[in-house]
C-alpha positions in Angstrom: -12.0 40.0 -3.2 -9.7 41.9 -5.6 -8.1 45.1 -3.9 -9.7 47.9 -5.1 -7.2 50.3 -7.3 -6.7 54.2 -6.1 -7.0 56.6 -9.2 -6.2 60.1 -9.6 -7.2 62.6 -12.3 -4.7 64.8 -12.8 -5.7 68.1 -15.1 -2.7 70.4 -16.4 -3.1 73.5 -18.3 -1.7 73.2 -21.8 -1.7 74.9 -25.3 -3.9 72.0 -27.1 -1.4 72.1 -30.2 1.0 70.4 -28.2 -1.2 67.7 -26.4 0.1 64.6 -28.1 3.5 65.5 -26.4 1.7 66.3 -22.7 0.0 62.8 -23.4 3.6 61.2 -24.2 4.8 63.0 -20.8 2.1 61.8 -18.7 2.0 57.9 -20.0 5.6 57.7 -20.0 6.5 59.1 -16.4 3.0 58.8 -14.5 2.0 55.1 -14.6 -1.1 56.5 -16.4 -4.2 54.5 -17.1 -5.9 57.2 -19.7 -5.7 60.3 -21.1 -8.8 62.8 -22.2 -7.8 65.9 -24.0 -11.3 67.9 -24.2 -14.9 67.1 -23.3 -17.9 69.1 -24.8 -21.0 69.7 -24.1 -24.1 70.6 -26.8 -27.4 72.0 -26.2 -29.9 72.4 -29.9 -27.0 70.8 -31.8 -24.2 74.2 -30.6 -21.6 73.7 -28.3 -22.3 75.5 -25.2 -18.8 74.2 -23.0 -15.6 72.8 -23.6 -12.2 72.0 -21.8 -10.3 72.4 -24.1 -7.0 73.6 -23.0 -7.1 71.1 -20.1 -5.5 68.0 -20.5 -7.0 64.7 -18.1 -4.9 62.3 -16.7 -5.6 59.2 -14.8 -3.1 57.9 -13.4 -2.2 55.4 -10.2 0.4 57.7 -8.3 1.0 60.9 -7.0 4.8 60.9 -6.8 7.0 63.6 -8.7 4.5 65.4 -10.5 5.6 68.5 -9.7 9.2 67.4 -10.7 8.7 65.5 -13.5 6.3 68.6 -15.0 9.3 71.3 -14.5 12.0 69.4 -16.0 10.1 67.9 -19.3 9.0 71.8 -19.6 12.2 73.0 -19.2 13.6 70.3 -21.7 10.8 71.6 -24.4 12.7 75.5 -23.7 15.8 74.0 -24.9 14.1 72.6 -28.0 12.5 76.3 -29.1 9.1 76.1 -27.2 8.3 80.2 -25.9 5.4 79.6 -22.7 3.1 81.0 -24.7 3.5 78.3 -27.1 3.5 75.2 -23.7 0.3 76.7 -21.7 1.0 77.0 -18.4 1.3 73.9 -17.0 -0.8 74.8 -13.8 -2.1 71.5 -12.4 -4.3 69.9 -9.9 -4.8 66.2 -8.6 -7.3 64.4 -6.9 -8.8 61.5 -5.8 -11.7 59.6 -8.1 -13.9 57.5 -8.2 -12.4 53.6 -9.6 -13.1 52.9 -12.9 -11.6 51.1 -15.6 -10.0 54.4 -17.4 -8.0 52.1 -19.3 -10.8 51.3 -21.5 -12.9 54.8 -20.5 -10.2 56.5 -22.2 -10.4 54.8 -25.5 -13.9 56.4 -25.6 -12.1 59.7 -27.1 -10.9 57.9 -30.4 -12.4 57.7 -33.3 -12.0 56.4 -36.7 -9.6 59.2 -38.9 -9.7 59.1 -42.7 -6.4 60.8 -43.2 -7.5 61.0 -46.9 -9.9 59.5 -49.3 -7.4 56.5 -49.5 -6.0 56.6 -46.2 -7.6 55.8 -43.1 -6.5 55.3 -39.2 -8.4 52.6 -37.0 -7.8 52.3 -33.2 -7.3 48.7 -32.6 -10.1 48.0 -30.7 -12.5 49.5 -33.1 -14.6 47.2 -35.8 -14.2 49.0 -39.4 -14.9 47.8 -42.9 -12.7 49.0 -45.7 -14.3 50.2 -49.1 -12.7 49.3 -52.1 -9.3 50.2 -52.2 -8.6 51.6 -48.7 -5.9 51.6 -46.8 -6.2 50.7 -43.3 -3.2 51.2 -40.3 -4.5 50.3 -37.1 -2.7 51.7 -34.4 -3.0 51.4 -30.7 -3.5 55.2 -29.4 -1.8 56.8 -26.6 1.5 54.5 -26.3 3.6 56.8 -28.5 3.6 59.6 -30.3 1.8 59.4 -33.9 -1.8 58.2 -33.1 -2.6 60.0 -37.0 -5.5 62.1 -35.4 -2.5 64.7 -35.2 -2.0 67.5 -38.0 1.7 67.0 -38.5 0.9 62.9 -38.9 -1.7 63.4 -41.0 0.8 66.2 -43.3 3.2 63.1 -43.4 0.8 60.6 -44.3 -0.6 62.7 -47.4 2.8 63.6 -48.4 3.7 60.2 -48.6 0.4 58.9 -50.4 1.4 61.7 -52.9 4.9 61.4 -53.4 6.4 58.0 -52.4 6.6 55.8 -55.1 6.1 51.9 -55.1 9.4 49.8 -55.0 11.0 53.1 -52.6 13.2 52.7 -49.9 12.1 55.0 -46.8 13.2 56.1 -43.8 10.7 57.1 -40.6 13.0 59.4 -38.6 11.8 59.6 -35.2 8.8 56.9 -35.5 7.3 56.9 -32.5 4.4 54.6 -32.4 5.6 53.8 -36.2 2.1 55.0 -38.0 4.0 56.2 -41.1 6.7 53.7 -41.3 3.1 50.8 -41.6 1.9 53.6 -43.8 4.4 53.4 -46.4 5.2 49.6 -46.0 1.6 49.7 -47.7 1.6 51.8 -49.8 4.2 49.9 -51.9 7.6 50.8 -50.0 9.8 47.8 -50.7 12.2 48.6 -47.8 10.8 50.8 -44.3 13.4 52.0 -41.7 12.7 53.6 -38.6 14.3 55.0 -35.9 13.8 56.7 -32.6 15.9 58.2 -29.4 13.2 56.7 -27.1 13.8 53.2 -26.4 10.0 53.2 -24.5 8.9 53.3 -28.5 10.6 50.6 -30.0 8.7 48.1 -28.8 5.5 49.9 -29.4 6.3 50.3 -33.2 7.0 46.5 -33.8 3.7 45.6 -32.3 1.5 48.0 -34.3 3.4 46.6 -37.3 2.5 43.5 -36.4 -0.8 44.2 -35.6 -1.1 45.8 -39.2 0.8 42.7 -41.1 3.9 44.5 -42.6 7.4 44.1 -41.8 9.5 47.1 -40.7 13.1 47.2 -39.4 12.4 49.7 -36.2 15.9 50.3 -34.2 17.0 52.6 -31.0 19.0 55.1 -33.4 19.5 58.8 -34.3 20.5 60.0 -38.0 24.0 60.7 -37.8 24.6 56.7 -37.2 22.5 55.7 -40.1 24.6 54.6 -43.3 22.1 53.4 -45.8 20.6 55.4 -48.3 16.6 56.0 -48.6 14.5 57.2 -51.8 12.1 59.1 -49.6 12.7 59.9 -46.0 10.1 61.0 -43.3 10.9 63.5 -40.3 8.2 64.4 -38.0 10.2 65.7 -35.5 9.6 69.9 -33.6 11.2 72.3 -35.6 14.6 73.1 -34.1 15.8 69.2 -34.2 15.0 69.0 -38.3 17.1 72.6 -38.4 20.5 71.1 -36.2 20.0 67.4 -38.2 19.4 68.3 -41.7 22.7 67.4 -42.9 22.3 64.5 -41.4 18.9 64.1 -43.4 20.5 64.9 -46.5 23.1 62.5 -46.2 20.7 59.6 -45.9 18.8 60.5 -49.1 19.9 59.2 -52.3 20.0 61.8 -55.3 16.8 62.5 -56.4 15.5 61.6 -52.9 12.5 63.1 -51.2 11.7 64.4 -47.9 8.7 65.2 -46.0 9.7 67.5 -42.9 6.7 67.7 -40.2 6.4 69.0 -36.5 6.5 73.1 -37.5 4.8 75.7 -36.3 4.0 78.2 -38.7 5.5 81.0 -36.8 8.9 78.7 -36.4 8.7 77.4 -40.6 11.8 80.1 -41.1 13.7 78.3 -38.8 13.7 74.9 -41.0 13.6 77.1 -44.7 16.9 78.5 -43.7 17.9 75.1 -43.1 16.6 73.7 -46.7 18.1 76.4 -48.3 21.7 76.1 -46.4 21.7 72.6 -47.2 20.8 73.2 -51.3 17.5 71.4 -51.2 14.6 71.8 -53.8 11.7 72.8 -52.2 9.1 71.1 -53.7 5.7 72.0 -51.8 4.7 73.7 -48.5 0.9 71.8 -47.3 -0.8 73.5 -44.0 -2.8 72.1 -41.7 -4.5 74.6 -38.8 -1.3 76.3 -37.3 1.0 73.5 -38.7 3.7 73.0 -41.7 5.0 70.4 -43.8 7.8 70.9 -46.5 8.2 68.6 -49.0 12.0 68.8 -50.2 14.2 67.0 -53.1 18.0 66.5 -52.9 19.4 67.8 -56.1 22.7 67.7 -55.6 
């Protein structure tokens, strides 16, 4: 007889904006099997209850929570976060009942059409294309960039609008590499991404296998990068794009644009100062609830 696995669910207060990167946390330090971020509950078609605001992890250990939880939010401080912004971070964990929450979880993904020509498909899910679509398949939860996200899904629009076909791009900070396969098919004769996280390289080469393109995905950061890129994608929190923009610019040919993601609307200043130190054309500003994407051109 097989021996019988010991789960925990682990529940941690958080501000839902930022539950992909509590998600990350959880799957990268926590052996974690599954993650749910809300579950709801209807009565005559209105919802009556939610948890929303309390992220669900299942997970196989116990061992450094507490630890692991204070030094990833003290980490987020140093990159601009205020408390108000993380959520509190108050957590319990107990004991549940065995189940197979690597599959349970998947049950909290669905299908997202991005745009009328864009859609995201987790991987285990059957979908037929109409005419014209284009389809990235990503396996959810292994990185961050699962497209169900509003500063993916600003990226992904920005480049169906602006990339052109034959461009060479750039994906900086890829994570699971959903924009780098996004561009790859939307015509991008070149795709290069990068990340600081080796636990996503390998993550990003198999959802671009999975999705039939070839991208060159490295462990890298932007001040080591010497080619140059027609159009160059940073979904990255707020602060970072502000201390690597010059770095951003000097990987952008002339004429070169630049979709910046990951900003809250009350932190946008923080990047527009930076645009505007580093003489960039700003081209459009696209919301999506509380969060911003510039489009930028180098012009000089």
């Amino acid at each position: 007889m097989p021996e019988v696995q010991e789960y925990y669910e682990l529940k941690i207060k958080i501000n839902p904006e930022i539950a992909d990167i509590i998600s990350e946390i959880c799957f990268d330090y926590f052996n974690c099997e599954g993650i749910v971020l809300a579950e709801e509950k209807y009565k005559d078609l209105e919802m009556v209850s939610t948890t929303e605001g309390t992220l669900k992890a299942f997970v196989k250990s116990t061992e450094d929570i507490k630890k692991v939880l204070e030094e990833n939010r003290e980490l987020l401080k140093t990159r601009g976060f205020s408390d108000e912004e993380l959520g509190s971070w108050e957590y319990s964990c107990s004991k549940v009942e065995n189940e197979d929450w690597s599959k349970k979880w998947k049950e909290q993904w669905d299908v997202t059409h991005v745009s009328d020509r864009i859609t995201v498909v987790p991987n285990w899910i059957d979908y037929t294309p109409k005419d014209k679509e284009i389809i990235i398949n990503i396996d959810p939860g292994c990185a961050f960039g699962t497209g169900t996200h509003s500063t993916t899904q600003l990226c992904l629009r920005a480049l169906e609008k602006y990339m052109h076909k034959g461009d060479r791009v750039a994906d900086i900070g890829m994570g699971s590499g959903i924009l780098a396969i996004c561009a790859k098919k939307l015509g991008a004769s070149y795709v290069y991404g990068c990340d600081n996280d080796e636990t996503v390289i390998e993550t990003a080469i198999e959802n671009a296998a999975q999705n039939g393109v070839e991208c060159l995905f490295e462990l890298d950061t932007t001040d080591k990068i010497k080619e140059k890129f027609n159009f160059v994608c940073a979904n990255i929190l707020h602060n970072v794009l502000a201390a690597i923009m010059g770095d951003l610019k000097n990987i952008m040919c002339k004429n070169a644009v630049m979709a910046l993601s990951g900003i809250l609307d009350e932190k946008k200043q923080v990047v527009l100062d930076a645009i505007n130190m580093y003489n960039f054309k700003l081209i459009e500003e696209i919301q999506q609830e509380q969060w911003i994407a510039f489009i930028v051109k180098r012009i000089d």
